[in-house]
PyMOL CGO cylinders between C-alpha atoms (Angstrom):
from pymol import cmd
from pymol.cgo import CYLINDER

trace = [
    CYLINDER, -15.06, 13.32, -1.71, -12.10, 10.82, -2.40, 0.3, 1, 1, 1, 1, 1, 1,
    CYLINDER, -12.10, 10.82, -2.40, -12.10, 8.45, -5.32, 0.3, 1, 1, 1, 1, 1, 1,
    CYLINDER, -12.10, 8.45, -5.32, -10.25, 5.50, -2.74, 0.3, 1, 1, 1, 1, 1, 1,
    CYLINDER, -10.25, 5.50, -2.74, -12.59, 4.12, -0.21, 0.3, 1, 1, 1, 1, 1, 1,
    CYLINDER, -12.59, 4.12, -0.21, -11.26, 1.15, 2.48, 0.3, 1, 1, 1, 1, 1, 1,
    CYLINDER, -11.26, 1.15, 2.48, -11.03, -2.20, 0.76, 0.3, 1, 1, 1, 1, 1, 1,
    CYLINDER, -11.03, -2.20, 0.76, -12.89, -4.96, 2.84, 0.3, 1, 1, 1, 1, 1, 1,
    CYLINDER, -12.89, -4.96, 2.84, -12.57, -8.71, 2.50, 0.3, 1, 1, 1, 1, 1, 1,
    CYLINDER, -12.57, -8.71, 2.50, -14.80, -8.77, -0.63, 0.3, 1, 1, 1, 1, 1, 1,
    CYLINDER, -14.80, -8.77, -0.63, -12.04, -6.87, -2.31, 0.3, 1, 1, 1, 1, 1, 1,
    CYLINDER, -12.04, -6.87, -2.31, -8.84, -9.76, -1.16, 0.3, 1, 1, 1, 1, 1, 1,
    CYLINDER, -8.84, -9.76, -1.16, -8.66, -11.10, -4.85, 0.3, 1, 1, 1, 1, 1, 1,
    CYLINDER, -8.66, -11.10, -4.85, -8.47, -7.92, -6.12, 0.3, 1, 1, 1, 1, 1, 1,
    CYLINDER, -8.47, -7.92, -6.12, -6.27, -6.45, -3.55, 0.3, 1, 1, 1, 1, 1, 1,
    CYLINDER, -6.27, -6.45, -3.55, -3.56, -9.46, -4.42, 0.3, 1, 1, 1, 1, 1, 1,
    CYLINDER, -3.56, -9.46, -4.42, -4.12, -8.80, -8.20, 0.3, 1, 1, 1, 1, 1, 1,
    CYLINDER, -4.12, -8.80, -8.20, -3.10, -5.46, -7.44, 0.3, 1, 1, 1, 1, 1, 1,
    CYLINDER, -3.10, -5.46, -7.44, -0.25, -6.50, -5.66, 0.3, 1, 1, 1, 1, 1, 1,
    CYLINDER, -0.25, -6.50, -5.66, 0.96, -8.39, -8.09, 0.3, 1, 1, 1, 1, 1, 1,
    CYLINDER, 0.96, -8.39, -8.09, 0.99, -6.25, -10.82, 0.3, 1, 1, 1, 1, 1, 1,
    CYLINDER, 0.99, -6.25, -10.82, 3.13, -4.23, -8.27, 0.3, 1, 1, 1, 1, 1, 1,
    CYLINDER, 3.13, -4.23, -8.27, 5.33, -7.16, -7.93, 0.3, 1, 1, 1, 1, 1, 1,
    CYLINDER, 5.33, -7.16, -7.93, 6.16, -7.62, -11.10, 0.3, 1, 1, 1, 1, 1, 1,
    CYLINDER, 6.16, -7.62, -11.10, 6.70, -4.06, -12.02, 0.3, 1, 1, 1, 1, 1, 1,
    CYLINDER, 6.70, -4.06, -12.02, 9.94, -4.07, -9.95, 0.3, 1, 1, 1, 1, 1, 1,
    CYLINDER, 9.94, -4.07, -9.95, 11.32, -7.93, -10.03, 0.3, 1, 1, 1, 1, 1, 1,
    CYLINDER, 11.32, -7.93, -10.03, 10.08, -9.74, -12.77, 0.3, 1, 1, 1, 1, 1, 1,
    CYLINDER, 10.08, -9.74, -12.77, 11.28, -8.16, -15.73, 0.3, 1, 1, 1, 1, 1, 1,
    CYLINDER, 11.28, -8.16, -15.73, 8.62, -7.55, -17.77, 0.3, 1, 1, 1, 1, 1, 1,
    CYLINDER, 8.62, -7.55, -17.77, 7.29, -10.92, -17.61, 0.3, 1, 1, 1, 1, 1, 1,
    CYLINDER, 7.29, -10.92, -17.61, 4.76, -12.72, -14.92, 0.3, 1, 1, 1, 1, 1, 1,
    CYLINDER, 4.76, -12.72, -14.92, 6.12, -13.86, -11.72, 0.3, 1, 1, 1, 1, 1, 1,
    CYLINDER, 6.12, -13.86, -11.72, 4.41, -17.05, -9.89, 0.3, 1, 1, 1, 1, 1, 1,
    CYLINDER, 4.41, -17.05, -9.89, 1.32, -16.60, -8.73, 0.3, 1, 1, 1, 1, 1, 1,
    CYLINDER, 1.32, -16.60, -8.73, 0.63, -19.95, -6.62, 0.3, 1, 1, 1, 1, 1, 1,
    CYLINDER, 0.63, -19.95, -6.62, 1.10, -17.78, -3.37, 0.3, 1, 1, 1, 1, 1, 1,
    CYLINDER, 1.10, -17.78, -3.37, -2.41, -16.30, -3.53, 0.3, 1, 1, 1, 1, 1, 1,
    CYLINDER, -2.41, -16.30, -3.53, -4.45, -19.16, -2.24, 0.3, 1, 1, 1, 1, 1, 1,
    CYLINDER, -4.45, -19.16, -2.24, -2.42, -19.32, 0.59, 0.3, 1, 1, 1, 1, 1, 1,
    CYLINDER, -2.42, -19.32, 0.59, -2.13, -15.61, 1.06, 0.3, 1, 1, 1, 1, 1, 1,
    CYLINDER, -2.13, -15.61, 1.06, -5.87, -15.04, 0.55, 0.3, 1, 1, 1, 1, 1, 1,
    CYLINDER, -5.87, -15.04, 0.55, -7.55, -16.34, 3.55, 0.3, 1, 1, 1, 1, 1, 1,
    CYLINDER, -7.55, -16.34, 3.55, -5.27, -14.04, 5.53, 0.3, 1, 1, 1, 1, 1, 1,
    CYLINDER, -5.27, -14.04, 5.53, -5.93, -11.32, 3.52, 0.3, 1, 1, 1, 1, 1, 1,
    CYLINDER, -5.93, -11.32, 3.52, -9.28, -11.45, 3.96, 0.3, 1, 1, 1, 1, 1, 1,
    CYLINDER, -9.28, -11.45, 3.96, -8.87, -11.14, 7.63, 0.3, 1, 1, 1, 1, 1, 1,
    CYLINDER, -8.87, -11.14, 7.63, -6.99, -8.72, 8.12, 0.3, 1, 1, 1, 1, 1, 1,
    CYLINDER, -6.99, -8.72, 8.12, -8.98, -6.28, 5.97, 0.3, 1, 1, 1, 1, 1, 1,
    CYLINDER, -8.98, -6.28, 5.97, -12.11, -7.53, 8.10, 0.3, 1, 1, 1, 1, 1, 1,
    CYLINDER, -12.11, -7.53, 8.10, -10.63, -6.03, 11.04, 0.3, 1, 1, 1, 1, 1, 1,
    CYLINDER, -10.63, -6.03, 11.04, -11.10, -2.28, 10.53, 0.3, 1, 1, 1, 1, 1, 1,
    CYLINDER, -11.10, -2.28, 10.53, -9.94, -1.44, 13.92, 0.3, 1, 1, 1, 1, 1, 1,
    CYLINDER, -9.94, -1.44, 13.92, -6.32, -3.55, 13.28, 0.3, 1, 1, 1, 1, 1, 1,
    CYLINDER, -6.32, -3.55, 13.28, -2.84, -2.16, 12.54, 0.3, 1, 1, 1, 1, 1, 1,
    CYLINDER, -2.84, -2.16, 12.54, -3.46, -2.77, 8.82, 0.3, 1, 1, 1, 1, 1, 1,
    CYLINDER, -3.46, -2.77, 8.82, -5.49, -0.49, 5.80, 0.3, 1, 1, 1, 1, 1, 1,
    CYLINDER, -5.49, -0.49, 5.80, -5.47, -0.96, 2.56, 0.3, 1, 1, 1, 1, 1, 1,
    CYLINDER, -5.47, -0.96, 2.56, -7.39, 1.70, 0.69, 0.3, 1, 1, 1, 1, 1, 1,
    CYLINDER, -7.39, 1.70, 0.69, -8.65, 1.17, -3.15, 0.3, 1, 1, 1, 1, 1, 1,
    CYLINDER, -8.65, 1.17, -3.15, -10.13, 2.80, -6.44, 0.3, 1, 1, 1, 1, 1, 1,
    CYLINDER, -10.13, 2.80, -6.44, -12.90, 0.84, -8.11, 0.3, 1, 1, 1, 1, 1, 1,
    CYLINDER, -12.90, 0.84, -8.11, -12.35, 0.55, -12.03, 0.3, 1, 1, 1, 1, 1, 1,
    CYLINDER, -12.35, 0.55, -12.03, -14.52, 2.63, -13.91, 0.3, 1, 1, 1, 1, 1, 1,
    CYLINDER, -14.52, 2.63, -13.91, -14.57, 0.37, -16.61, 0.3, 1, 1, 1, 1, 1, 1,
    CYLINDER, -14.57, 0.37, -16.61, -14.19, -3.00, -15.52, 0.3, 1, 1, 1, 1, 1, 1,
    CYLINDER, -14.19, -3.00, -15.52, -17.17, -3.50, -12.65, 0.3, 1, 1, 1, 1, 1, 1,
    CYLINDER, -17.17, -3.50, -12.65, -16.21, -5.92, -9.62, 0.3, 1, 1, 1, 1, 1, 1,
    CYLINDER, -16.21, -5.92, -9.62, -12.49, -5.02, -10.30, 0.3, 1, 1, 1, 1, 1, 1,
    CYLINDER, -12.49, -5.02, -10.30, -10.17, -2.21, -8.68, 0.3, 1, 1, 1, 1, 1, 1,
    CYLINDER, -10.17, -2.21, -8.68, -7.93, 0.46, -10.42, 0.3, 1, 1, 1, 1, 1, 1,
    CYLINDER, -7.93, 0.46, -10.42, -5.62, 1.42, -7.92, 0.3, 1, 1, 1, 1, 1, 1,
    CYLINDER, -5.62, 1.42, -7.92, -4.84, 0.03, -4.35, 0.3, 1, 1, 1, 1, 1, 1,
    CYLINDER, -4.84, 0.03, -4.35, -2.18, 1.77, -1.14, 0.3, 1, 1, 1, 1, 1, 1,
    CYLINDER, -2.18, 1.77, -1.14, -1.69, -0.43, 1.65, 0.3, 1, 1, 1, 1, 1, 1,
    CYLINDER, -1.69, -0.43, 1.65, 0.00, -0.21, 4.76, 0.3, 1, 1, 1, 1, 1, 1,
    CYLINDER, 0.00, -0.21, 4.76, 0.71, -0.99, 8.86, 0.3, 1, 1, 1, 1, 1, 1,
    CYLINDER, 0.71, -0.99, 8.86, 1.29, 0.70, 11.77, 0.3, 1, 1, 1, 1, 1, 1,
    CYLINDER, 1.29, 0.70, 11.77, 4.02, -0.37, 13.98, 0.3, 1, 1, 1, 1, 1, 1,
    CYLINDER, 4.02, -0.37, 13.98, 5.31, 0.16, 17.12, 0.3, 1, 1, 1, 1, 1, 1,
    CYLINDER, 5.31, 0.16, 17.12, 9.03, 0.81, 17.75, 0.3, 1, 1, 1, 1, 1, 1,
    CYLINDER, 9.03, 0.81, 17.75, 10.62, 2.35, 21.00, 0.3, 1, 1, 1, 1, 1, 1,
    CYLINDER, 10.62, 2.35, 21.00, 9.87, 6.21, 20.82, 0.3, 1, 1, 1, 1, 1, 1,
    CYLINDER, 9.87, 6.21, 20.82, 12.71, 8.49, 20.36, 0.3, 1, 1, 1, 1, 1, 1,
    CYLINDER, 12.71, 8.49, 20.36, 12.99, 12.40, 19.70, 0.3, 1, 1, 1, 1, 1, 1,
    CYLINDER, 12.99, 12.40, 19.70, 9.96, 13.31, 17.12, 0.3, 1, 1, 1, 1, 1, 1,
    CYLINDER, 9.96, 13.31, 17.12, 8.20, 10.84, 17.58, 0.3, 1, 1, 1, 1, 1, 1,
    CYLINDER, 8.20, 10.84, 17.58, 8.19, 9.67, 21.37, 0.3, 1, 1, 1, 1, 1, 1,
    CYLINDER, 8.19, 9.67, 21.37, 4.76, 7.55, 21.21, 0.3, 1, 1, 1, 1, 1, 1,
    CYLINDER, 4.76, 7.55, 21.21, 7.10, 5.13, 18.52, 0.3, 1, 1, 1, 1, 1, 1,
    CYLINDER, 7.10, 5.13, 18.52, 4.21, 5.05, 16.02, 0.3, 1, 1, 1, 1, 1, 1,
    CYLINDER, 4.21, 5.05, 16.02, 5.19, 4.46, 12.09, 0.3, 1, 1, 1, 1, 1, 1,
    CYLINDER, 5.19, 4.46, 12.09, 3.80, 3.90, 8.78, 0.3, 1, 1, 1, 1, 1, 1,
    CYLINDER, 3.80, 3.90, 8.78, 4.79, 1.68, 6.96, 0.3, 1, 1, 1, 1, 1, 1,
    CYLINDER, 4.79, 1.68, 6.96, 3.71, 2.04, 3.48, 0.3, 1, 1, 1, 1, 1, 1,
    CYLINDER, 3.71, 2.04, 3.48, 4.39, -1.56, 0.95, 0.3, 1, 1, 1, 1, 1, 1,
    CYLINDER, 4.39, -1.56, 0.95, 1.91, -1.89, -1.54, 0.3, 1, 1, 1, 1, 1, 1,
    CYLINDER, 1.91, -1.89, -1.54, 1.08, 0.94, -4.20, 0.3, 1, 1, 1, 1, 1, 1,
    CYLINDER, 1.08, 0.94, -4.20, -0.40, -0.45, -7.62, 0.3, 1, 1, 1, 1, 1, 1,
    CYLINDER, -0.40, -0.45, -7.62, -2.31, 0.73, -10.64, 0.3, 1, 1, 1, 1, 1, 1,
    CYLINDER, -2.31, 0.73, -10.64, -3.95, -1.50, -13.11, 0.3, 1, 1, 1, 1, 1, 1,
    CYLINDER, -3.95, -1.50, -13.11, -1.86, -0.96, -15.94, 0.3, 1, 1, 1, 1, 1, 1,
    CYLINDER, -1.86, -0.96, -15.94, -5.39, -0.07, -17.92, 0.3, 1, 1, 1, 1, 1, 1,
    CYLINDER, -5.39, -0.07, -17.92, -6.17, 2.68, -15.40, 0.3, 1, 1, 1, 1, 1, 1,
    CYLINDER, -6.17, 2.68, -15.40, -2.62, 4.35, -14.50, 0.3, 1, 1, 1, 1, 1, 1,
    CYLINDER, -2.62, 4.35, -14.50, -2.04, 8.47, -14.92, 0.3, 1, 1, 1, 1, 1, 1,
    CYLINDER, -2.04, 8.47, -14.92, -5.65, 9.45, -13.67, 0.3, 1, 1, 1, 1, 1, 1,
    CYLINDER, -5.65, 9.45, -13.67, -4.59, 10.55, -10.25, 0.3, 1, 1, 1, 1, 1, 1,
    CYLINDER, -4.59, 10.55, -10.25, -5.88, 7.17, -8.45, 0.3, 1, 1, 1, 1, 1, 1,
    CYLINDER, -5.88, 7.17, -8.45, -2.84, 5.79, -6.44, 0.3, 1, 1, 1, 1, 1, 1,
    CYLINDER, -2.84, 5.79, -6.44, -2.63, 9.19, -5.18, 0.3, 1, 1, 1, 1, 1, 1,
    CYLINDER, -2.63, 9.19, -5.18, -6.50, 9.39, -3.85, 0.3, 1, 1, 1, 1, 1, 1,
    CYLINDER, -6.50, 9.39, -3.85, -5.38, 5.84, -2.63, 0.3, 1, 1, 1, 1, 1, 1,
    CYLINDER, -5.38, 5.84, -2.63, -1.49, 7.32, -0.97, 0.3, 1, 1, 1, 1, 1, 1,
    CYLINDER, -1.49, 7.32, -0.97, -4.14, 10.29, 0.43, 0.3, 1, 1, 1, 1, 1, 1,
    CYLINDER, -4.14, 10.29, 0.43, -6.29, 8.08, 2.03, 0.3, 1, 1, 1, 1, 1, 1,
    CYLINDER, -6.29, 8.08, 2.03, -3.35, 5.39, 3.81, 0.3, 1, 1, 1, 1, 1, 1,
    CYLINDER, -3.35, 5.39, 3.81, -1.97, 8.62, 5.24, 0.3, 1, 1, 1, 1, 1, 1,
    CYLINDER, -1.97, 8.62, 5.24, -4.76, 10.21, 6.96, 0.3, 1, 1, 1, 1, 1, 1,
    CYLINDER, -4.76, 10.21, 6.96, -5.40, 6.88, 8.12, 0.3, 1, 1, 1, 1, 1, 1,
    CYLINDER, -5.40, 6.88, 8.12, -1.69, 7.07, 10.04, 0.3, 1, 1, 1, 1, 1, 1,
    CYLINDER, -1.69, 7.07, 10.04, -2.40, 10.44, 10.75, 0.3, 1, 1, 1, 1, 1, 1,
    CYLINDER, -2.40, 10.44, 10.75, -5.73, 9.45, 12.96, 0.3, 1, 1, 1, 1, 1, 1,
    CYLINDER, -5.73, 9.45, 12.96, -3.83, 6.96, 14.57, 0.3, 1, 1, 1, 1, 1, 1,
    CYLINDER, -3.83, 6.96, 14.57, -0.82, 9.04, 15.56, 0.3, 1, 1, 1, 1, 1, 1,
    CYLINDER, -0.82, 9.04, 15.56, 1.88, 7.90, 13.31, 0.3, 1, 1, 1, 1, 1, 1,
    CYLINDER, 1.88, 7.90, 13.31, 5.02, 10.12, 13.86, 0.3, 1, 1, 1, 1, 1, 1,
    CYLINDER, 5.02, 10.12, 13.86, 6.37, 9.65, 10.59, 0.3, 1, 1, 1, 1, 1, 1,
    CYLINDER, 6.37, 9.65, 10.59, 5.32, 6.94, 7.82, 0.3, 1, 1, 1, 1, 1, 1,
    CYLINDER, 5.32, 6.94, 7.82, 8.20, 4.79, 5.54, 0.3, 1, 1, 1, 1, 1, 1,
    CYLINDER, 8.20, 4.79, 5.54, 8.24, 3.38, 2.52, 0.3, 1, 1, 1, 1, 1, 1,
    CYLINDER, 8.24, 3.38, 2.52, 10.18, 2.18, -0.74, 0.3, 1, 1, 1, 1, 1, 1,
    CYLINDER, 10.18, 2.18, -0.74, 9.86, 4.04, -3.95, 0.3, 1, 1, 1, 1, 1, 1,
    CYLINDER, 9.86, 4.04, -3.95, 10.58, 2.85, -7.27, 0.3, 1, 1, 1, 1, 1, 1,
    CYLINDER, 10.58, 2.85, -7.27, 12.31, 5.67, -9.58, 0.3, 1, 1, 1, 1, 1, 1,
    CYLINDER, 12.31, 5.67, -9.58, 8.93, 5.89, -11.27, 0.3, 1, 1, 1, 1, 1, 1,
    CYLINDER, 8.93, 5.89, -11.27, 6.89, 6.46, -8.16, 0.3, 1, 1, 1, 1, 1, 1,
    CYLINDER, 6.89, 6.46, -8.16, 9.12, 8.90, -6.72, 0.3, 1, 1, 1, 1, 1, 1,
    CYLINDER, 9.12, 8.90, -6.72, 7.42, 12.01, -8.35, 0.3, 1, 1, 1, 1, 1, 1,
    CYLINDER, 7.42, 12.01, -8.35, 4.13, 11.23, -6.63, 0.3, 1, 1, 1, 1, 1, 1,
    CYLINDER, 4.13, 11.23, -6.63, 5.67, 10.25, -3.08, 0.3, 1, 1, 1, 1, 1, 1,
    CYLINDER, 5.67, 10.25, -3.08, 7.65, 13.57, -3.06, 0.3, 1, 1, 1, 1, 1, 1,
    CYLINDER, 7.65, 13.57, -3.06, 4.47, 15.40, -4.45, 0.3, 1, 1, 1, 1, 1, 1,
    CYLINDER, 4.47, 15.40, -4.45, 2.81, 13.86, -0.93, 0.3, 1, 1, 1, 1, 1, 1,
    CYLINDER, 2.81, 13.86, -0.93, 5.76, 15.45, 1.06, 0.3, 1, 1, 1, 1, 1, 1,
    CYLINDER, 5.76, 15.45, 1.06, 8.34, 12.15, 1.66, 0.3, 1, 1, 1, 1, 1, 1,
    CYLINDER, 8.34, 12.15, 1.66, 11.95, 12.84, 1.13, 0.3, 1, 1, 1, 1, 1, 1,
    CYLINDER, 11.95, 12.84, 1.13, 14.75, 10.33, 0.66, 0.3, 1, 1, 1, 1, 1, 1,
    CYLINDER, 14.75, 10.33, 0.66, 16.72, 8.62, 3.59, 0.3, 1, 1, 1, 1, 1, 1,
    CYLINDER, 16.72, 8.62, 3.59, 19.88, 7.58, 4.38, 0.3, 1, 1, 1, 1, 1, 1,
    CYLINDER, 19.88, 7.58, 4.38, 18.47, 5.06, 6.51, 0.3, 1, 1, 1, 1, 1, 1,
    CYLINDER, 18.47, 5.06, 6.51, 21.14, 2.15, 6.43, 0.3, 1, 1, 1, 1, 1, 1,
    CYLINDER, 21.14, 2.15, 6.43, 18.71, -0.72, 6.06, 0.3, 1, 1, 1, 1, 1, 1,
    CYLINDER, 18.71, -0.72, 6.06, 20.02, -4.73, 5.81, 0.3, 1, 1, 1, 1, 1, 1,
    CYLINDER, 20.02, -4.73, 5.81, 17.67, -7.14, 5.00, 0.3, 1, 1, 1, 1, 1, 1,
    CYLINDER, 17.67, -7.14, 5.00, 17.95, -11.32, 5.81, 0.3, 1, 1, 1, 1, 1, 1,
    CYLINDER, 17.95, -11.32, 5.81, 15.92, -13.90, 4.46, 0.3, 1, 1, 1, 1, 1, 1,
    CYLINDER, 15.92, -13.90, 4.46, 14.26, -16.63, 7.23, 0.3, 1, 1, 1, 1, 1, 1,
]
cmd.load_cgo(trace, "trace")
């Protein structure tokens, strides 16, 4: 049995605390970024992980030592993009959010989270999943099977 179990709307706060500590990891510099998005962000949240049968999961480890607060958190979508060789249906993970409380980190829990975020694509046909991985994270994603790729991505802000 898996340590990571499917957050649910109870879990929102905890779920943006996570993602935060994420966050900062790779653009704040060691210090706090702003947190004043998380009202706003929270109601939304909240929603979506009330909608188990929706195109978003986020799957969680409770802390063992600090009750009503979580130790590790994957989250993810599944998109739709015009199917091509490998993966015709056009299904795709899309992994964004991996975080460990930095009080809980090295006891295996982001990967019982990554574990559970992938059969969750699997079972709902994802040809292949993506994500971004931080020079420290890349030992685990490769452990799971990923592989870097050239893919030429551009980015603009709206």
């Amino acid at each position: 049995m898996s340590l990571a179990r499917r957050a649910g709307p109870e879990d929102a706060a905890e779920v943006l605390r996570l993602r935060q500590v994420m966050i900062d990891s790779l653009w704040s510099e060691g210090g706090a970024g702003p947190t004043d998005w998380h009202a706003e962000s929270l109601p939304t949240l909240g929603e979506r992980l009330a909608a188990p049968d929706g195109d978003f999961a986020a799957f969680v480890v409770d802390h063992p030592g600090r009750p009503g607060a979580l130790a590790a958190l994957a989250a993810g979508t599944l998109e739709y993009r015009i199917g091509k060789a490998g993966n015709p249906h056009g299904r795709v993970g899309h992994v964004f959010s991996v975080a460990t409380d930095p009080g809980a980190r090295r006891r295996g829990h982001a990967r019982a989270c990554m574990e559970e975020l992938l059969r969750w694509f699997r079972a709902r046909g994802a040809g292949h999943v993506l994500l971004n991985a931080s020079p420290e994270a890349e030992p685990l994603y490769a452990s799971l099977g990923f592989t870097r790729d050239p893919d030429p991505s551009m980015r603009l802000l709206l």
